[in-house]
C-alpha positions in Angstrom: 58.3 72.2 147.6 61.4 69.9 148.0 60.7 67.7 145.6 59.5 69.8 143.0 62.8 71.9 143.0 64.6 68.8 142.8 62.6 67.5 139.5 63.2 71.4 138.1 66.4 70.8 138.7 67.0 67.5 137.1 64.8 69.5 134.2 67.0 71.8 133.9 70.1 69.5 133.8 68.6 67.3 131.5 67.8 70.6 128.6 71.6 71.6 129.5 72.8 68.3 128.6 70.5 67.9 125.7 72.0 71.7 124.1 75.4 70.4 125.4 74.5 67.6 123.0 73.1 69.1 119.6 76.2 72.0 119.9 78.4 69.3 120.0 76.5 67.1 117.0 76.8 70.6 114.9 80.7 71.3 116.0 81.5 67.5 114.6 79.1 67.5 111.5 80.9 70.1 109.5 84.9 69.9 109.0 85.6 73.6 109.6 84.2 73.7 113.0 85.9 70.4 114.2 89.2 71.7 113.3 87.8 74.7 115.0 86.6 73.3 118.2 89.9 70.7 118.2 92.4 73.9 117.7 90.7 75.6 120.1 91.5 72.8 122.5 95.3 72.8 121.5 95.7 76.7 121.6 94.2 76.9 125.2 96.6 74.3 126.8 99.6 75.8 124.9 98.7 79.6 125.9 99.0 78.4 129.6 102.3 76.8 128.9 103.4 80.0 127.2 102.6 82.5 130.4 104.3 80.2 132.8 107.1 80.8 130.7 107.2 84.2 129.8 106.5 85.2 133.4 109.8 83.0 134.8 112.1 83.9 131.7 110.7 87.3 131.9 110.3 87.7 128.3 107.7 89.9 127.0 107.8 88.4 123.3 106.5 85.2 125.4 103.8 87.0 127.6 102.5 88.9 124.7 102.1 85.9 122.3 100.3 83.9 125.1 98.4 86.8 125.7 97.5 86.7 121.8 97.3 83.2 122.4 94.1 84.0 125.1 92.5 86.4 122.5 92.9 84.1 119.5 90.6 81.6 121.7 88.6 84.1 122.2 88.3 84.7 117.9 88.2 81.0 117.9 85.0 80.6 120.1 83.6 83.4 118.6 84.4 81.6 115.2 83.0 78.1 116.8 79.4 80.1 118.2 79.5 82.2 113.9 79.7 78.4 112.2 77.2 76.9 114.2 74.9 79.7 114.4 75.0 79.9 110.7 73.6 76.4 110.4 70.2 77.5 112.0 66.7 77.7 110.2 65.4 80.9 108.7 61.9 81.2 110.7 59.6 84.4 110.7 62.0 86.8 112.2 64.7 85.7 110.5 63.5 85.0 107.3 67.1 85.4 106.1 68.6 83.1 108.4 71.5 83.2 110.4 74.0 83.5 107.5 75.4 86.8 108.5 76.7 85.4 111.8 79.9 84.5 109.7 80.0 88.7 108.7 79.9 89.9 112.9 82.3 87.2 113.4 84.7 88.4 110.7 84.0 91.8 112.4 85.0 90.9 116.2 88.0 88.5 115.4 89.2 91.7 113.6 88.9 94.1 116.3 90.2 91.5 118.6 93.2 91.2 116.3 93.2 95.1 116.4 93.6 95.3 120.1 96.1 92.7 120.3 98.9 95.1 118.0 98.1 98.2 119.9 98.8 96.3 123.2 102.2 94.9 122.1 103.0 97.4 120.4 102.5 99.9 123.6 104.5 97.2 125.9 107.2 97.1 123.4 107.6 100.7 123.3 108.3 100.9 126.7 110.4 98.2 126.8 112.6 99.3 124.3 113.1 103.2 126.3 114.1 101.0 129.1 115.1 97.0 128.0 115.1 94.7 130.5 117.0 91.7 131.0 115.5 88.5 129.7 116.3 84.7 130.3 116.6 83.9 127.1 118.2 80.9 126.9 114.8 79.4 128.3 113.2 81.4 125.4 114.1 79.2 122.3 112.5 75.3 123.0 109.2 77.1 124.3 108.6 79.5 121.1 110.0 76.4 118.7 107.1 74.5 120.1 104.6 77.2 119.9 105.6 77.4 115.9 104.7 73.9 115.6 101.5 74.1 117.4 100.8 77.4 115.2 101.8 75.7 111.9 99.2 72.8 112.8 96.6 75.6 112.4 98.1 77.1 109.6 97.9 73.6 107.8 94.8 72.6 109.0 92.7 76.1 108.2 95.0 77.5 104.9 92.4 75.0 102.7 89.2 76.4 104.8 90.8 80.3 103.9 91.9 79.8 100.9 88.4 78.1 99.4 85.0 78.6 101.0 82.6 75.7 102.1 78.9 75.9 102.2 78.4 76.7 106.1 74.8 77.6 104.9 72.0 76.0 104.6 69.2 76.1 101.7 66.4 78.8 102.5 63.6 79.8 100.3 62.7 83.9 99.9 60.5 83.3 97.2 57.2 85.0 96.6 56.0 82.9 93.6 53.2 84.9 92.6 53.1 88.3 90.8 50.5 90.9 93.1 49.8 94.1 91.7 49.2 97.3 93.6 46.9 99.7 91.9 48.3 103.3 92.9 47.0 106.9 93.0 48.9 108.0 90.4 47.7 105.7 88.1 50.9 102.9 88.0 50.3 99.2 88.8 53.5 97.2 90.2 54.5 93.5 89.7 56.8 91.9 92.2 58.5 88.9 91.1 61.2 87.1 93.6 63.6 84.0 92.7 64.6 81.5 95.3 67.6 82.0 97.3 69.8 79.1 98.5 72.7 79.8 100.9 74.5 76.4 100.6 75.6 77.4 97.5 77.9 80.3 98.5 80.4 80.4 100.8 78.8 80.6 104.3 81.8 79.9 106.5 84.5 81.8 104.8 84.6 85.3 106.5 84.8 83.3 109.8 87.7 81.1 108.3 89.5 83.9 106.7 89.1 85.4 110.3 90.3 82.0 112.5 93.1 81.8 109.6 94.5 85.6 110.3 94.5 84.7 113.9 96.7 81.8 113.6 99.1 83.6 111.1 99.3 86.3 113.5 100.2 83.6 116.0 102.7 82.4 113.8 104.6 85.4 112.9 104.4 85.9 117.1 106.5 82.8 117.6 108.8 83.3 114.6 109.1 87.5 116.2 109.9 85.2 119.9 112.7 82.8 117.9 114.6 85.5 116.3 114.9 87.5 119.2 115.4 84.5 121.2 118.8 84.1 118.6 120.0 87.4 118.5 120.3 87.8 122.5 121.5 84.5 122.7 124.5 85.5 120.5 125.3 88.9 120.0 124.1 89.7 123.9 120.9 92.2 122.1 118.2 92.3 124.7 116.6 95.5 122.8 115.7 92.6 119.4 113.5 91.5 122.1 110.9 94.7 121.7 112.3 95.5 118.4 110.5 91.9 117.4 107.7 92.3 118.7 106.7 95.9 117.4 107.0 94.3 114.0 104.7 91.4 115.1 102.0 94.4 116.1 102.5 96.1 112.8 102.2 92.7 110.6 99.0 91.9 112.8 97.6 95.6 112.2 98.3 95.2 108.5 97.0 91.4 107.8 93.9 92.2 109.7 92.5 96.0 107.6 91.0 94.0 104.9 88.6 91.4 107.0 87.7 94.9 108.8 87.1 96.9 105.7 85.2 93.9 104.0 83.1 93.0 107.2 81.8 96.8 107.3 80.9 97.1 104.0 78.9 94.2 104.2 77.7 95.4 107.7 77.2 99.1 105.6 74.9 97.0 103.2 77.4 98.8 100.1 76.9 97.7 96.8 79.2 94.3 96.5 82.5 95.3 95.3 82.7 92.9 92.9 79.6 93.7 91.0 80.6 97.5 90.4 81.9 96.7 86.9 79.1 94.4 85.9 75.7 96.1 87.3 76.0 98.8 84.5 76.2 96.6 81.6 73.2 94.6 83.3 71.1 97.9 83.2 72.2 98.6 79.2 71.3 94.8 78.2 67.3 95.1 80.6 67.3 98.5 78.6 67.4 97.2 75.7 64.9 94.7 76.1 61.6 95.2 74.3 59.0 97.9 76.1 61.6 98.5 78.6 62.1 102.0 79.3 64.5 102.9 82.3 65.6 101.0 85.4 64.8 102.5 88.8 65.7 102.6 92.4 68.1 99.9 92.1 69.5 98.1 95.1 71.6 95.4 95.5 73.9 94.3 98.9 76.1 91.0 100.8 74.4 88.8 102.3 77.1 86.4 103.3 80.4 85.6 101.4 79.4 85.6 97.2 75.7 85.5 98.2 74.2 89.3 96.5 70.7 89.9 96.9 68.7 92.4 95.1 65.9 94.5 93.7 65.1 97.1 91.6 62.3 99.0 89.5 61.4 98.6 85.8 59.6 101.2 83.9 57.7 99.5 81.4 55.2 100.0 78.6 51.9 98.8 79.3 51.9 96.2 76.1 54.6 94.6 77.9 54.4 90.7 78.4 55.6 90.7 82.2 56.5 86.9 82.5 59.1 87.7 79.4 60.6 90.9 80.9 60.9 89.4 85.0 62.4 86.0 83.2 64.9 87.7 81.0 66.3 90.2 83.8 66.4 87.9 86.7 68.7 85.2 83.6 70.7 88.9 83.3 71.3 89.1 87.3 71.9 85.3 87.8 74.7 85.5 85.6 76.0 88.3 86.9 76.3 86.3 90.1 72.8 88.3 91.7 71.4 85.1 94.0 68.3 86.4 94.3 66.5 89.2 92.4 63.2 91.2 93.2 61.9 93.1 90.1 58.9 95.6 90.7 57.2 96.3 87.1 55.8 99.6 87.1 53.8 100.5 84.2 54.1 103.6 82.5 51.1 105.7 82.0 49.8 105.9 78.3 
């Protein structure tokens, strides 16, 4: 038996290091999640710094930004795991892929971020019933340097927010071929699909704009730590200390409501915001189109960052040529921005 645990063992270790391995050849492949992975690095070590401090100059602007500090790892790894992820294959199950990892991730940094302002802003109001007394001339060179290391992320991810990168990869949805269904109540359906291909929308940048809020939030911490750090260093105010820090919680509340709000509607499956204005001219123009009657049971949803997928029902006349109706709605869709469009023909009695 010895030996044979020993050779599972090396088994083991050798799959391990062989994950270990392809994580780490994803992590460095793409841009995003190097910066990702190298900030996570630099955030960790400073954190640690940042609670040795706060806990010997007794400075809750300084605990509760390392704390944030701790959770912003914790929305950068969960970033990291969302970039990667999104890189896998569609198979059977997930014959979408893995695109909407960068939507949950969006969704947790946010709640993280969430967390983070009620629990400063509780431990400020306490402190500011009853301030205590702060070192604060040990305050200033600590928060100074956890602005710089904040501003690196700032620098590096502000591109990453600001314009999104093709996380994705290319997967086909297509069913080429038209199948009718003959029904009881005397209708016949076409389905028609066009290909989808995520690497042409912005797969990472719900996770960036995530990571990004997370360093801003981080930023405004230190800045929150310096001012106070100034104002009890010269006009003797140890209450700035709180007083900084409840507006740290607020700013973090506010910057974070729209990555929560977007993340659940996507999560919701609501009609993308940005094709409310455009789906009703898209129904007048198939409408008009020649033997088209009405358009039915339309539905259209996110399925990562500007990738809208869709179908919906045509009534049609039975003279209708279907090549020329499917091809001239799904050239109405695609320019609407609609990725990928399934159109059902269903023939109208006579």
């Amino acid at each position: 038996m010895l030996p044979l645990s020993h050779k599972d063992s090396r088994g083991l270790g050798s799959r391990i290091k062989e994950k270990v391995l392809s994580w780490k050849r994803l992590i460095f492949s793409d841009k995003n999640s190097r910066n990702l992975f190298l900030f996570l690095i630099l955030n960790l070590s400073f954190a640690f710094v940042e609670l040795t401090y706060g806990i010997w100059t007794n400075s809750l602007g300084l605990i509760s930004d390392s704390f944030h500090m701790f959770f912003d790892c914790t929305g950068l790894v969960a970033g990291l795991a969302a970039s990667v992820i999104t890189k896998w294959r569609a198979n059977e199950r997930f014959s979408y892929g893995y695109v909407r990892a960068e939507v949950l991730a969006g969704f947790v940094n946010g709640l993280f971020l969430l967390f983070i302002a009620f629990f400063i802003m509780s431990e400020a109001v306490e402190r500011a019933i009853e301030p205590p007394e702060v070192k604060h001339e040990r305050l200033f060179v600590v928060s100074v340097l956890g602005l710089l290391v904040n501003l690196v992320g700032v620098y590096a991810f502000q591109h990453g927010h600001g314009h999104s990168h093709g996380g994705g990869h290319g997967h086909s949805h297509g069913d080429s071929h038209g199948h009718s269904h003959n029904h009881g109540h005397g209708h016949s359906h076409d389905h028609h699909d066009i290909e989808i291909d995520g690497s042409q929308g912005g797969g990472n940048s719900q996770i960036m704009k995530g990571v990004f809020l997370h360093i801003l939030a981080d930023t405004l911490g230190s800045v929150g730590v310096i001012i106070s750090a100034v104002l009890m260093q010269m006009f003797g105010w140890m209450i700035a200390d709180p007083i900084c820090s409840m507006f740290i919680a607020v700013l973090i509340a506010l910057s974070v409501l729209s990555l929560i709000s977007e993340s659940v509607t996507i999560l919701m499956q609501r009609q993308p915001a940005a094709l409310d204005h455009v789906l009703p001219q898209c129904y007048n123009k198939i409408t008009q189109l020649a033997g088209v009657y009405s358009v039915q049971e339309p539905h259209f949803w996110t399925l990562c960052s500007d990738i809208y997928v869709g179908c919906l029902k045509l009534e049609v006349a039975r003279t209708v040529d279907p090549k020329y109706v499917v091809a001239h709605t799904q050239m109405i869709f695609q320019a609407a921005g609609v990725k990928q469009l399934t159109v059902q023909l269903d023939y109208a009695p006579m």
